[in-house]
N, C-alpha and C positions, 0 to 999 in steps of 0.2 A: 190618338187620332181624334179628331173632331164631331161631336155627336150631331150627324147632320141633320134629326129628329129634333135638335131643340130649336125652338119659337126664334124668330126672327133668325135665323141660322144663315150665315152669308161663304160663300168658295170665293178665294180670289182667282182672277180670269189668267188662264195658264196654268198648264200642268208642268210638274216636277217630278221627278223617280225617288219615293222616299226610300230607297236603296238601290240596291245592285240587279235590279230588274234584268227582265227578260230579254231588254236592248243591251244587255250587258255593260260594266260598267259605270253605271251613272251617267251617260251620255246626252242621253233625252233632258235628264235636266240640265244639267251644262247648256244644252245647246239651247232651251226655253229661257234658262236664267239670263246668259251674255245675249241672245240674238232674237228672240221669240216671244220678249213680253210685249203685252199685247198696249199696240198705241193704242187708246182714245182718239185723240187727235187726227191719227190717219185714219180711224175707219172711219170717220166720216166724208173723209176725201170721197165723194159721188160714185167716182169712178172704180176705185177699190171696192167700194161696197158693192158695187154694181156685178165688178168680176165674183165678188166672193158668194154673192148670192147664189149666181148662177152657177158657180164649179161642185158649191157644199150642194148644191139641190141636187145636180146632175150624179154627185158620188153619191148622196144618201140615196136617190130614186134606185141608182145601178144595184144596192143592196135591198133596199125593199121590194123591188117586185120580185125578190124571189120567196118572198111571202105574198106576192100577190097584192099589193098597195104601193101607192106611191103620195110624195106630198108636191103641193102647188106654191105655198107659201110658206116659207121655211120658218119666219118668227112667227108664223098665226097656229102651224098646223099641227108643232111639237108643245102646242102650252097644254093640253090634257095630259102627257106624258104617256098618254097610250103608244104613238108610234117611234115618240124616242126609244121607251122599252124594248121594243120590235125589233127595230133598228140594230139596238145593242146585244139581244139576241141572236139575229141575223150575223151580224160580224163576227163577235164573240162562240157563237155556237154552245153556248150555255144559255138555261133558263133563268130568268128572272123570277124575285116573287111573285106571287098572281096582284095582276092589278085593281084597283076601286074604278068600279063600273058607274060611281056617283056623278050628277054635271055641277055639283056646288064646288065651289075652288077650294075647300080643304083639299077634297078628294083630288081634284089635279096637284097640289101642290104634294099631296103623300106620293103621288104616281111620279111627280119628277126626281121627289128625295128618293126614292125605288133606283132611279137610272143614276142620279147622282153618288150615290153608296155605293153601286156597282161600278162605276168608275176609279172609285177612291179603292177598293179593294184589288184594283190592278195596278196598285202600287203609283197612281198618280194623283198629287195633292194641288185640290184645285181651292182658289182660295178667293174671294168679292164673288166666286157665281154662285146664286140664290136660287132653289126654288120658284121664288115670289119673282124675281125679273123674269124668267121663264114664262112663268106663267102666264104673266102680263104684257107679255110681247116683247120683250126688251130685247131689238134688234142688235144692240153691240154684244149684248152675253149671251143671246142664242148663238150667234155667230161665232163669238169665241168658247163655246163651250162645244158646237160640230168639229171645229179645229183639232180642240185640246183627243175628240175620238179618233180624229185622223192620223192626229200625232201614235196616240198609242197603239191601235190596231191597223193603221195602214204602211205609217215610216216605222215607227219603234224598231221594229223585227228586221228593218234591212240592214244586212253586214255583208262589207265588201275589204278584205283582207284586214281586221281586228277594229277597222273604223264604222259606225254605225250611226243608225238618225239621217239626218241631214247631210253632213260628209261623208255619209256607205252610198246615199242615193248620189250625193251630184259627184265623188269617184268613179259612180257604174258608169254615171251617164258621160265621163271622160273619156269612158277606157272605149266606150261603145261607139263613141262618133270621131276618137282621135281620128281616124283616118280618112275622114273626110274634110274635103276642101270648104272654105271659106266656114267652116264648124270650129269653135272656138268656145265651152262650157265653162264660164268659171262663177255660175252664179244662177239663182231662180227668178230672172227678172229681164234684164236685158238683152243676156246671153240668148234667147227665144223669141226673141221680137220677129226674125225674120224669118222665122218658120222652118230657115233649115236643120235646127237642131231635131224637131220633132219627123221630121221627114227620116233623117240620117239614122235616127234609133230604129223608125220602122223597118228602116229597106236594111240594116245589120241584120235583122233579124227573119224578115219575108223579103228578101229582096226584089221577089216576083211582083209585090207589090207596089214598086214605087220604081218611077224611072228617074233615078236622082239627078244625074247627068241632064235633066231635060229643065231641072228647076233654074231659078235666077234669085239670085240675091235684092235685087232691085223690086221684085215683084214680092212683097212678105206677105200680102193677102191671101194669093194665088197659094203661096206656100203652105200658108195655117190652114186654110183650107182644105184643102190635098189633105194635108196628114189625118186632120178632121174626121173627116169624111171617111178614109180609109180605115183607120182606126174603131169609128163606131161601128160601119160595116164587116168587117174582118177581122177586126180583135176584139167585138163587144164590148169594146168601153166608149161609154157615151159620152155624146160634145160636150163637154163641161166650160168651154171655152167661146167667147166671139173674137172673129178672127181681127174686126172693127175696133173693136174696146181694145186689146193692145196695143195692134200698132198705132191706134188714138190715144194712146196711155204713153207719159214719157218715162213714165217707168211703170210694169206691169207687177198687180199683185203675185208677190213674191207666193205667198200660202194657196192661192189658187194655181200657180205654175207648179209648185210641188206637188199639189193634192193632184192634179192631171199627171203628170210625170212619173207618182209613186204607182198608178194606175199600169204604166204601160211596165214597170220593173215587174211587176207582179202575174203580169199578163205572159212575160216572158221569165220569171222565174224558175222555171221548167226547165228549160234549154239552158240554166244560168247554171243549177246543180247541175248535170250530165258535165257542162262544160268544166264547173270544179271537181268533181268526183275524176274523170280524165284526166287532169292536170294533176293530182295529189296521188292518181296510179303511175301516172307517165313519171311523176318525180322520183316515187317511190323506188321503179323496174329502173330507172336510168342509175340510179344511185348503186342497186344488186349488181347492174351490168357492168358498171364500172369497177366496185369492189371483185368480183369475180377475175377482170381481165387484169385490175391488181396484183390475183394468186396465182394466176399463172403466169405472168413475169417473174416474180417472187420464185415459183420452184424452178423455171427454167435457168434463171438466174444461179440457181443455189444450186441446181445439179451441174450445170457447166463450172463453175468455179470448184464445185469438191469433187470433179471429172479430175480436172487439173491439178488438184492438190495432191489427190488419187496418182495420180502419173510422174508428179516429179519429185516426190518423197523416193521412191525407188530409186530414181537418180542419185539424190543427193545421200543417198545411205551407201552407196557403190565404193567401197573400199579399197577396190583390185590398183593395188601398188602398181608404177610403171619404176623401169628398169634404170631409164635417165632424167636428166632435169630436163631436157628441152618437153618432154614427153607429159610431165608434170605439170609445167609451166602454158603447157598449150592446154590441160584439163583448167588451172589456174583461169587462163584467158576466157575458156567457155563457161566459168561461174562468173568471171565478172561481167560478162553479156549477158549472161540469165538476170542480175542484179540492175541491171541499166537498161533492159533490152524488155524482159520476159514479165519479171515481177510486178517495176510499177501499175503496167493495166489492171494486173489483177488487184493489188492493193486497191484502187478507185475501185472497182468490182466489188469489194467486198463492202466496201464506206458507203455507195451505193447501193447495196442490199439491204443494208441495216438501215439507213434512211426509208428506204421504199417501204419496210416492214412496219416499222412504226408509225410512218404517215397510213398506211393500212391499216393499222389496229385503231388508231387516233379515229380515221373514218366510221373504221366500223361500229365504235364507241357512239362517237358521235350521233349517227344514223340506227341507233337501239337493234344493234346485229351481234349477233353471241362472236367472241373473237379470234380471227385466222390462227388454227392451229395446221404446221405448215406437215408435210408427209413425214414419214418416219427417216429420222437419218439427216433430216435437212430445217433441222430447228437453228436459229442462231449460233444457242450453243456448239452445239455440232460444227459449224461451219468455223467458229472461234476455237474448238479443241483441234480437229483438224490443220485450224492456223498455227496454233503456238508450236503443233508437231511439227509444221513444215518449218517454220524458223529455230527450232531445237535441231532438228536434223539440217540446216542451212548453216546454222554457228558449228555446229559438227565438223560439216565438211571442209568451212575456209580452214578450223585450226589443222585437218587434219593437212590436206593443202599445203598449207605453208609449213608445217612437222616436217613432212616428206622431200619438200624443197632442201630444208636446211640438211635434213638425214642425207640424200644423195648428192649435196656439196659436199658436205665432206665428206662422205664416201670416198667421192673422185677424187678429195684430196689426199686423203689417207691412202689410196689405191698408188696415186702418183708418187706420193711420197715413199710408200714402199717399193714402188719400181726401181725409181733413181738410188735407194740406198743400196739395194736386192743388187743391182748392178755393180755399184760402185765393189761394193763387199764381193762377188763375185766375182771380178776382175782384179782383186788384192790376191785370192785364192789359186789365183790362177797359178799350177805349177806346184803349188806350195805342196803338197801331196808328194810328187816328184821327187823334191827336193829332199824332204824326209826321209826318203824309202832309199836313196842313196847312200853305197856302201864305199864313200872313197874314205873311210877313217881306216879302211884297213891295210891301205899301202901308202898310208903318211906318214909323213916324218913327223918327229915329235914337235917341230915347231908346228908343223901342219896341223897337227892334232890339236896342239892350245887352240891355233888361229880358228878351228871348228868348232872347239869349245866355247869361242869368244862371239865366233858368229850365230852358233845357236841360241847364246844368253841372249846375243840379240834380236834373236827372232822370237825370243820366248817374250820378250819386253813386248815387242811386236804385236805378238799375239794377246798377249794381255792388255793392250791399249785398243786391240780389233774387238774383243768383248762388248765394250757401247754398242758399238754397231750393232753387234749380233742380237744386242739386247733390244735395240730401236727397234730393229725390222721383226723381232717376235712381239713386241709391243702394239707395232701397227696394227699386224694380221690381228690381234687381238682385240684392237681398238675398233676395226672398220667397223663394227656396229653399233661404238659408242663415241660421241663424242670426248675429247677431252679441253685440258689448256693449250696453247700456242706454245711450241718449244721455243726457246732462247738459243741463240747461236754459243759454240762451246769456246771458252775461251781458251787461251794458251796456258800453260801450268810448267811448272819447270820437270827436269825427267822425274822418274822414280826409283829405287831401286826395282832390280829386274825379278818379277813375280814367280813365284814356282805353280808348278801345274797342279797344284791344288788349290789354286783363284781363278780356274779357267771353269766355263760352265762345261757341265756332262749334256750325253745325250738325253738322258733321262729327265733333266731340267727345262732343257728347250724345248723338247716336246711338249711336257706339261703347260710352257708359255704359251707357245704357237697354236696348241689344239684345246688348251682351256674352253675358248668358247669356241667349239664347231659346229654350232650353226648361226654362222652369220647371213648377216642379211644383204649384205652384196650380193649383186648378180654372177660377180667371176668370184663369186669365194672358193670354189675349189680351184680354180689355179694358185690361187695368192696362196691356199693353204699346202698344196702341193711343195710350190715355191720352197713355201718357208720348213715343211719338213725337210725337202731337198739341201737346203744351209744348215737346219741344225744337225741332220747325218754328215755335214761332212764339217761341221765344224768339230764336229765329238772325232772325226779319223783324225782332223789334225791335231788336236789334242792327247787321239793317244800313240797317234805317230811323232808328236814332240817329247813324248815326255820317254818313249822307247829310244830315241836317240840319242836323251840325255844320259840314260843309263850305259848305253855306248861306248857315249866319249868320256863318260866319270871313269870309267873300267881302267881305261889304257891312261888317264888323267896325267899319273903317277910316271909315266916313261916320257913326256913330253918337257920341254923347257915352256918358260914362260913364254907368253908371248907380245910385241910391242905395245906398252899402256898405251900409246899415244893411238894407236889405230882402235885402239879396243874403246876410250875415251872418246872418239869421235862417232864410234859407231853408235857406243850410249848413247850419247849427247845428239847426235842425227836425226836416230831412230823414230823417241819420242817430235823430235823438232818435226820431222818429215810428216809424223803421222797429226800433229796438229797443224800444219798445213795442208794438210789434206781435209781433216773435217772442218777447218776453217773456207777450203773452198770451196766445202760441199756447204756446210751453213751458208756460205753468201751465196749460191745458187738454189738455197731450199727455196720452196714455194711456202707462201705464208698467206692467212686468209683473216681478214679482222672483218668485224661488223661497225662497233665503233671508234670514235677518237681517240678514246682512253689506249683503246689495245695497240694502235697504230702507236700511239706515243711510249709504248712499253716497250713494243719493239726498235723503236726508233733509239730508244734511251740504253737497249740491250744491243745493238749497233757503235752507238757512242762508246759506253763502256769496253765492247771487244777493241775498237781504235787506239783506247788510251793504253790497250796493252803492246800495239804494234812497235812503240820504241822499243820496248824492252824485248819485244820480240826479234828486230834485230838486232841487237847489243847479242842475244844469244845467236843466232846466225852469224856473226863478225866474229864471238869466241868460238863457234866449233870449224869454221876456218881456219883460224888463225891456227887452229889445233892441226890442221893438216896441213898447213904449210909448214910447223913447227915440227913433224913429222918426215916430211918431204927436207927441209933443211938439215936437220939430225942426220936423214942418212945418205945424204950427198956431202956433210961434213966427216962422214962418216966411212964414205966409200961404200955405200950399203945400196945394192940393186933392188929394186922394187918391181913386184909385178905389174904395177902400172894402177892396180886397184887395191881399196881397201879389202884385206881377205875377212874383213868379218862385218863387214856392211857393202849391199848394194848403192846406197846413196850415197851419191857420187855430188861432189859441190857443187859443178852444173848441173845436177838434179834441182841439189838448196835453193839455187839460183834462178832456177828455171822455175821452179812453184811458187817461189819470196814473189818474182813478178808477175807471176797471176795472181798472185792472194791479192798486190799491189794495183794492178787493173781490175778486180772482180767488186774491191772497195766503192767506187769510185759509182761503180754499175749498181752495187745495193744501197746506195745514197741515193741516186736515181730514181730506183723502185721505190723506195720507202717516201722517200717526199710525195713521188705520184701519187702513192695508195693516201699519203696523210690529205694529199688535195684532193682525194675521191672521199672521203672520210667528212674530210672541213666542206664537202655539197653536202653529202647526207643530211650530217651536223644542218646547215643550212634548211634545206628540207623537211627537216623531223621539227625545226623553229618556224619555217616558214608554218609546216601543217599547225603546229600548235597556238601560232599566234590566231590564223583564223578557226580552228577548232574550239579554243578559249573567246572567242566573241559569240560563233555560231552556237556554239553548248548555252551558254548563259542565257543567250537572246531567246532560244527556244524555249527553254525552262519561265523566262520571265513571260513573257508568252502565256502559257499556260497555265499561270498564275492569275494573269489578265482576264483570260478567258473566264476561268473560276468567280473572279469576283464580277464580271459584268453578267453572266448568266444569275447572279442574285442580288444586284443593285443596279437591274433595268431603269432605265428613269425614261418619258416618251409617251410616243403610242406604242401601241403593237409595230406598226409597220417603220418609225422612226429607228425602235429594238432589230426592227430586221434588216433596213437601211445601213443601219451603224455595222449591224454584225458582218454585213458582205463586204461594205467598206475594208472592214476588220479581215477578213480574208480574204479581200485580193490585196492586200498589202501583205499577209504573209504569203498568197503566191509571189508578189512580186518580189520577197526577199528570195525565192528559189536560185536565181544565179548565183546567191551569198554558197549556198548547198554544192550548187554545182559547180563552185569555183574550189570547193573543198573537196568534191569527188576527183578533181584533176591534180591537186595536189597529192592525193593519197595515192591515185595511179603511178603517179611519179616516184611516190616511197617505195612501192611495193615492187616495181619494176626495177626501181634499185636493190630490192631483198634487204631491206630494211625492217626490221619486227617490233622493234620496242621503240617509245619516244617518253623522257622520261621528262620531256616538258611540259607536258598535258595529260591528265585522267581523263581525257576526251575518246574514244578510240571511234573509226567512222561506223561501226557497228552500231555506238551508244547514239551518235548522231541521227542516223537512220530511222531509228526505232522510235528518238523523242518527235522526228520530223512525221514523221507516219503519226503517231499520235496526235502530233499539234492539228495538222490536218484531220483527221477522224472527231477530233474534240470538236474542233469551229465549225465543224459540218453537221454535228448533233446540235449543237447548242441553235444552228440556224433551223434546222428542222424542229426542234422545240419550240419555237417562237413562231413557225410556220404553223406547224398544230393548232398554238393557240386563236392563230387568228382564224385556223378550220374552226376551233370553237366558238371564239364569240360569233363568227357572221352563221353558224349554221344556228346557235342557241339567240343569238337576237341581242348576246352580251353585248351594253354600251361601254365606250372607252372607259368612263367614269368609271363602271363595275369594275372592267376588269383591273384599272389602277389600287382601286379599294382593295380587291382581290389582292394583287401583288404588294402594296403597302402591309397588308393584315400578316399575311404570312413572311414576310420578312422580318414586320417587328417580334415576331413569335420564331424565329429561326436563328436561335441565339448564336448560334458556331456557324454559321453562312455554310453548312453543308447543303444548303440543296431540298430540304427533310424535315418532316417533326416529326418529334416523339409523339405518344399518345397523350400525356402530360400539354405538352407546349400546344398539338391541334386539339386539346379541349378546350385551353385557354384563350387561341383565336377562336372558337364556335362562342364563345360566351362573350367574347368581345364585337360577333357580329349579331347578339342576342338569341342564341339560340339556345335553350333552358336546358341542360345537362352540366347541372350541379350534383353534387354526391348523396342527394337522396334517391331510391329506389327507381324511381320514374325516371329519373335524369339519370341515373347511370344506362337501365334498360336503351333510353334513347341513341346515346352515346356511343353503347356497343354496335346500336343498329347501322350509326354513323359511320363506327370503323368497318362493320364488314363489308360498305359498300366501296369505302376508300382504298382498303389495304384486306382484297379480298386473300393475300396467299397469307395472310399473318405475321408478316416481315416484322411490322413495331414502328414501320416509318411510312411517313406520308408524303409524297411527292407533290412537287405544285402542279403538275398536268392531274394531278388524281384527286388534287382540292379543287381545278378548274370545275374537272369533269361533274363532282358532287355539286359544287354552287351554283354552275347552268343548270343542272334537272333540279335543282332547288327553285329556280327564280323562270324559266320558261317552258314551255310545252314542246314537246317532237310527235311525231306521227307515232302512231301505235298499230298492231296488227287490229285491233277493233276498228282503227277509225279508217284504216284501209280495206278491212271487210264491208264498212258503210258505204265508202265510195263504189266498190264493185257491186253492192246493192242494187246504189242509184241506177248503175247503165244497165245492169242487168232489168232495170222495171218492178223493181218489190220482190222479184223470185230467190230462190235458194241458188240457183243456177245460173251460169253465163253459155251464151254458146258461143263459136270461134266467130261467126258474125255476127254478133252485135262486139268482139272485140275488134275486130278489124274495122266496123264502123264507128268507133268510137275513139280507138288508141293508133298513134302513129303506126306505121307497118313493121318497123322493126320491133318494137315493144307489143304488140300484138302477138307476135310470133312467137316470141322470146312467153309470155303468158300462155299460148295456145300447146308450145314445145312441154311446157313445164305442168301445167292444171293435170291433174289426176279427172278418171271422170267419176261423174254424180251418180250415187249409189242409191238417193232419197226415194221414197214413194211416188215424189210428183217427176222422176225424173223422163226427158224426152231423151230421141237419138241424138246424139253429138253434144250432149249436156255434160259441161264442166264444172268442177267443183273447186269453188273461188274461196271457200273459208280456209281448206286446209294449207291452198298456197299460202295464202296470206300470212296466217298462223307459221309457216315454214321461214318465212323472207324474216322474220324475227326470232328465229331459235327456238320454238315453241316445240317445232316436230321436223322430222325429216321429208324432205320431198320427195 
């Protein structure tokens, strides 16, 4: 600093802020250096000087009479330096050195270096103003050195939202007369000439005072005057102005319009705090109100969805089998309406709660509120564990669903197919019992007796060709609970010899088939199993009623002649023949059930192959003819009577003939079937390609999707709102591929209404669909409320674009795997990159850790970019604190500890009044009155500090 004690020692004229003064920021000088050095040139302008005389006399006088003096002539009456002292005193409210009482001009000139020291020591550097011009009268540096006081104790100190000086005054006086007509402030000179500015500021403030409405633009005398007048009278600030010299002025001292103007800020500074203190509660209480009506959407939100989750989990875990497929199939129909119908609202419900929560907590952060921790039971997690139950028990129940489908088809088929055999085999039976138990060998002749021998062997062939059967239908009953393979129809086989009764099954075997599994899961399993004990008892009678008659006819064998080969050859030869047209037209009239193409073409191919045996099959039909005509000719060549029938077979040629043409028409009718099923087969087929060709586009596109997503949530390029722009774009282009989705829920309807299960053209299945579609969605909805947050962050933290770029530049060049995250490693190496000293000495570690625990308060190891946002805003700007909101409830309160409900109702809107009067605790202090509220501990509440 400058020793203003030494000889010839010169200030030059204008002050500067030799730091971060009291007007904050270096403003004051800014605004001295660019706008406020002081002409020469113009103060001589008559007119200027003229103003400026009179506004510095009328300001200095307003401060010294309250010591009781005043001055007349402002360069004559400050050269002893006795009343500048005073003066500076007076403003300042500090004392000065004592003064030299001496009248020789050292001593005035020590008395001014006194006031001039005292200047420099409020951190303003004044530099050409001397002592010695003072002393001497020097009109332009008395002048400019009254200024350079005004500047510092009258503008310095004014600040109107972080701007100060000069631009905090001519802002107030914006905001204060915007709303008046033909009022227009953009300056300390012109902007005033016609008086209505100064009118406009009184009547904002007393409006009793001034009849605005009654002024004229045209009349600017009239106007300055008025406000004049009014002013010194009722606001104690004196005329410092002529209302002549203005608007006789084509431009008016700019330093005497301020020095009056800074006059009337000051006058109303009172009413200016109340009215900021009001606004920084009213921001405060609006911000709680709002975060509050935040949590309760959030729980009501979260109790109604896990109400629901609650309720239809029970559903979907309901096991209880039905009896038919229609019955199945209608359970079937009411999952896929829960799936199309019920679920997706709540799916949005839930992407919506998680949204809401985080844009809550992002608030709460934002606004220094300790963070929503939501009721017991209705945390995220909770709502997400809850989730994966309901879709583990949802994948439950389709498979069980369609299990149960497939079990009760074939059920019915196995149930049918054991009716029609149960039948057939029944109706073979029929008699046969009878017939055994017949005792005509005892008055037959001995040919009779061959010919009974002959027809028993052939019954015994009979019976041992009827075994299949019997085996099938204990097979069924056996199966109906389990699936098996598709039987082949049986082909033809030439005869056999005739089987002895020890290749017949016992009773004791069939049993053990038929009742092996007794507890099936059919609904009529006890009649089927009835049934089928019913066939094996009485297959075991006719088994041991065949083999009791054989012992019979072997007995008396020996008294018998032979009997006709050629009948006995036919009957062989018939027997078998008869009995494979017989299972041949039961094969062509089985019911058959295929799923795919392959199976259809197996049986098609096991079709084929029985046809290529139909020649041969009649070449043996034509020779056991030929056998019985060869018979029939023998004993008419022979003279040989015949009884008209073969004695040792029933089957009779128009029998042969009569079954050859139905085997012959039933062919014709399973060529039919089998093509129809191969063209129901060749849609499926179609179907299960149709589904896969669009499930193979839709799977990929979703996936790559979500890939995209991945990398634009960490290669933002833009603004904030450009990143948000693009992202919505981004999603309603994947809503608008939703037809893609629901042209694939219509095809898979169609599969499954055809009971179609597998498709083995696609690993796609629409479950896997579903679940990446819900995700894709869920993703581009976080990732926009990510970006939505951040710009909660910059506009509430004051972050510029620039920051925040810089921000997201730093931590993506340090986010080497584009996961989203730093280590502790890579965010120390961005912190050192944005210069912040936390290198691996002591100091710099201690910092570092302080760093993480504010980042990655649960100790995870990773840093997110909303949790790097969050640190670099409270690094780089200021937020409201419970102190500086106990300050404001000060101001209204009037300096007390206490608030009462009316001075909040007089001060705070009515709803935030209430919302503060519902909530204040009262005043417990020594000085307290009745109805005294206690404004510290709310305060202290609204930030976490204590409970309300």
């Amino acid at each position: 600093m400058v020793d203003y004690h030494a000889a010839n020692q010169s200030y030059q004229y204008g002050p500067s802020s030799a730091g971060n003064g009291a007007g904050g920021g270096g403003s004051m000088g800014d605004y001295m250096a660019q706008e406020d050095d002081w002409d020469r040139d113009l103060l001589l302008d008559p007119a200027w000087e003229k103003q400026q005389r009179k506004t510095f006399t009328a300001w200095c006088n307003s401060h010294l009479r309250k010591a009781g003096t005043q001055i007349e002539n402002i360069d004559e009456d400050f050269r002893d330096g006795l009343k500048l002292m005073l003066l500076l005193e007076v403003i300042s409210g500090e004392r000065l050195p004592k003064p030299e009482r001496g009248k020789m001009r050292v001593h005035k000139i020590n008395n001014v270096n006194k006031a001039l020291d005292f200047i420099a020591s409020k951190g303003v550097k004044l530099v050409s103003i001397g002592a010695e011009e003072i002393v001497d009268g020097n009109a332009k540096m008395t002048l400019g050195m009254i200024w350079t006081i005004i500047l510092r104790f009258a503008i310095q100190d004014i600040s109107v939202e972080e701007t100060s000086a000069k631009e905090g005054l001519l802002l107030w006086c914006q905001r204060k007369t915007a709303p008046y007509k033909n009022v227009n402030v953009q300056n300390f000179h012109i902007s005033w000439k016609d008086g209505l500015a100064f009118n406009a500021l009184i009547h904002r403030h007393r409006p009793e005072l001034i009849e605005y409405d009654k002024l004229r633009k045209d009349d600017p005398v009239t106007n300055l005057n008025n406000a004049f007048e009014v002013a010194e009278k009722y606001l104690d600030i004196p005329k410092m102005l002529d209302a002549e010299d203005i608007v006789g002025t084509l431009r008016p001292d700019e330093k005497a319009i301020m020095t009056y103007v800074s006059c009337f800020y000051h006058a109303f500074s009172g009413a200016q705090k109340a009215e900021t203190a009001a606004n920084r509660i009213c921001k405060v209480l609006a911000v709680n109100q709002e975060n509050e009506h935040l949590m309760e959407d959030y729980e009501k939100l979260a109790s109604d969805l896990l109400e629901w989750i609650r309720r239809t989990i029970p559903w979907l875990e309901d096991r209880v089998p039905q009896k038919t497929i229609q019955e199945m199939q209608q359970k079937l129909e009411d999952f896929r309406d829960y799936r199309r119908v019920h679920k997706p609202p709540k799916v949005q419900e839930k992407c919506q709660l998680e949204i809401n929560f985080n844009t809550l907590q992002t608030k709460l952060r934002l606004s220094n509120r300790p963070a929503f921790m939501p009721s017991e039971g209705k945390m995220v997690s909770d709502i997400n564990n809850g989730w994966q139950h309901l879709e583990q028990a949802e994948k439950g129940y389709e498979e069980w669903l369609l299990n149960e489908i497939r079990r009760l088809e074939r059920l019915d088929h196995l149930a049918e197919k054991f009716r029609q055999k149960a039948s057939i085999h029944e109706a073979w039976t029929d008699g046969k019992e009878a017939m055994l138990k017949h005792r005509d060998y005892e008055t037959a002749t001995l040919s009779d007796i061959k010919a009974l021998i002959r027809k028993h062997e052939a019954f015994e062939s009979d019976l041992a060709a009827h075994q299949d059967r019997v085996e099938q239908i204990a097979a069924i009953a056996q199966e109906l609970k389990y699936v098996r393979a598709q039987d082949t129809p049986i082909t033809w086989l030439p005869p056999q010899p005739a089987q002895t009764a020890t290749h017949q099954l016992s009773l004791p075997g069939l049993i053990a088939l038929c009742l092996a599994r007794s507890e099936l899961d059919y609904y009529d399993s006890h009649n089927v199993n009835t049934r089928c004990q019913k066939i094996c008892d009485q297959w075991d009678a006719l088994g041991s009623l065949t083999h009791s008659r054989r012992e019979a006819l072997e007995k008396t064998e020996k008294q018998l002649e032979a009997i006709d080969q050629l009948h006995l050859e036919y009957a062989k030869r018939a027997a078998p023949f008869n009995n494979w047209m017989e299972s041949a037209m039961e094969d062509l009239q089985d019911m058959f059930i295929v799923h795919t193409i392959e199976e259809i073409e197996g049986l098609i191919s096991a079709h084929d192959q029985f046809k290529s045996t139909l020649p041969d099959a009649d070449r043996e039909r034509e020779a056991i003819l030929a056998i019985h005509k060869e018979a029939q000719r023998i004993a008419e060549s022979n003279h040989i009577k015949l009884s008209g029938s073969n004695p040792y077979t029933t089957v009779t040629p128009q029998i042969i003939n009569s079954k050859w043409e139905k085997v012959q028409q039933l062919v014709p009718k399973r060529d039919h079937a089998l093509l129809e099923e191969q063209s129901k087969q060749q849609s499926n087929e179609h179907l299960r390609r149709q589904f896969a060709s669009q499930a193979n586009v839709v799977g990929p596109w979703i996936q790559t999707k979500m890939e995209e997503i991945g990398r634009i949530s960490i290669e933002m390029n833009g603004t904030l709102e450009d990143q948000l722009s693009h992202l919505k774009q981004y999603e309603r282009s994947i809503v608008d591929y939703k037809p893609n989705l629901d042209l694939l829920e219509q095809q898979h309807q169609l599969i499954q209404e055809a009971l179609i299960f597998d498709n083995k053209h696609t690993n796609y299945t629409m479950e896997h669909i579903r679940v990446g579609w819900e995700q894709l969605l869920t993703t581009i909805a976080r990732t926009i409320n990510e970006v939505e947050n951040q710009i909660l962050t910059r506009d509430a933290k004051g972050i510029s674009q620039e920051q925040m770029q810089e921000f997201r530049a730093s931590f993506n060049h340090f986010d080497k795997d584009h996961g989203g995250a730093l280590g502790p490693e890579e965010f120390k190496a961005c912190l050192i990159s944005l210069g912040y000293d936390v290198e691996n000495d002591r100091q710099g570690e201690a910092e570092f850790n302080r760093i993480m625990s504010l980042v990655d308060p649960n100790h995870s190891g990773l840093v997110t970019f909303q949790a790097f946002i969050d640190f670099m805003s409270r690094e780089t700007t200021d937020t409201d604190t419970a102190d500086q909101v106990i300050a404001s409830f000060k101001v209204l309160a009037g300096d007390k500890n206490f608030i009462t409900a009316e001075e909040l109702r007089r001060e705070l809107p009515p709803d935030q009044a209430e919302y503060c009067i519902a909530r204040m605790a009262p005043y417990q202090g020594p000085d307290a009155v009745p109805g005294a509220l206690d404004y510290k501990s709310f305060s202290t509440a609204l930030y976490g500090e204590s409970d309300l």
